[in-house]
C-alpha positions in Angstrom: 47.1 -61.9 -39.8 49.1 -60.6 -42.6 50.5 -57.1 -43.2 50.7 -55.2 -46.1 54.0 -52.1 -45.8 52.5 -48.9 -47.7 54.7 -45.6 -47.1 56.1 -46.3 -43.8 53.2 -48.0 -42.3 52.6 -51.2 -41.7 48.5 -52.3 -42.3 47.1 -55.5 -41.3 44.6 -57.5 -43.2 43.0 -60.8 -43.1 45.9 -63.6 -43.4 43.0 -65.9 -45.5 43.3 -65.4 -49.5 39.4 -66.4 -49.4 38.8 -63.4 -47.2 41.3 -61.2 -48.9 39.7 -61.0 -52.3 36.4 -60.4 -51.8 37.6 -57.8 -49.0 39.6 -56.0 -52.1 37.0 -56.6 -54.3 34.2 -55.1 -52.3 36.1 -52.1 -51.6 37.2 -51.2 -54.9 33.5 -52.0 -56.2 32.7 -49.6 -53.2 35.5 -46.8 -54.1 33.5 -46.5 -57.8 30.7 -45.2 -55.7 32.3 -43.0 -53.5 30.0 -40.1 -54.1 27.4 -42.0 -51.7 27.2 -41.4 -48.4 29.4 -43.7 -45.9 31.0 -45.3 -49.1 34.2 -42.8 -50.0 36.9 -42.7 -52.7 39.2 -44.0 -50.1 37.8 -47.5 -50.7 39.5 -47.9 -54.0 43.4 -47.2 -53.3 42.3 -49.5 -49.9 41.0 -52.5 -52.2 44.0 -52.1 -54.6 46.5 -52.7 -51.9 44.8 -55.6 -50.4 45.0 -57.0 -53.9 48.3 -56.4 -54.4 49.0 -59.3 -52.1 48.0 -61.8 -54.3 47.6 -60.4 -57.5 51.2 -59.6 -59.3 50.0 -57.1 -61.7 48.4 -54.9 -59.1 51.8 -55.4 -56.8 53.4 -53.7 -59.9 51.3 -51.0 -59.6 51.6 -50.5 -56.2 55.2 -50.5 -55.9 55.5 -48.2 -59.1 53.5 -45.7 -57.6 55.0 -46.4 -53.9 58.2 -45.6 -55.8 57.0 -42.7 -57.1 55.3 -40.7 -54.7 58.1 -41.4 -52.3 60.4 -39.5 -54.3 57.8 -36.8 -54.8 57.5 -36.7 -51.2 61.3 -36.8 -50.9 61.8 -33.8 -53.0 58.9 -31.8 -51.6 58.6 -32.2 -48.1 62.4 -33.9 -47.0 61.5 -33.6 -42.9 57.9 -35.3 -43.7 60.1 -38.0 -45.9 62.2 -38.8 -43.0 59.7 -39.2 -40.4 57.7 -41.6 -43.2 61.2 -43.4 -43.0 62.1 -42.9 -46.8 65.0 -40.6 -47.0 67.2 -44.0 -47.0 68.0 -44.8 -50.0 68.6 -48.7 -50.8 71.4 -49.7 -53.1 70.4 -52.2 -55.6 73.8 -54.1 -55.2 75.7 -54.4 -52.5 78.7 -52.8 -52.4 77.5 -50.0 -54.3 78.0 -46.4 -54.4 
């Protein structure tokens, strides 16, 4: 089974790419009609980040807004950064200061 790091947190989803896709699919189809019951907006961000495994432009995405609302989260709430594991900062070079 493959996993998938988002925020700290390590998710698992199916290790097949033929059981992958239509898994993201469905749940972004599904996150469109998240005003039904059962079926909830949480479906869409969910499909998108299955997707990003094997789909480049939506890794993109993902790790722009990753970046992002880790440094939102950073500024805003430091103690909720650091128990999310993102106050670290990685240097892009090593050696750098």
């Amino acid at each position: 089974m493959t996993t998938i790091s988002f925020l700290g947190r390590r998710i698992p989803v199916p290790g097949n790419i033929y059981l992958r896709v239509p898994l993201g699919i469905l749940l972004v189809l599904g996150g469109f009609l998240g005003f039904l019951p059962v079926l909830g907006f949480w479906m869409l961000p969910f499909g998108l980040l299955i997707l990003s495994i094997d789909f480049p432009p939506v890794r993109r995405f993902r790790r722009h807004v990753t970046v992002k609302l880790g440094n939102w989260i950073r500024r805003r709430w430091p103690s909720l950064a650091a128990r999310l594991g993102l106050m670290q900062r990685k240097d892009s070079a090593p050696g750098a200061k």
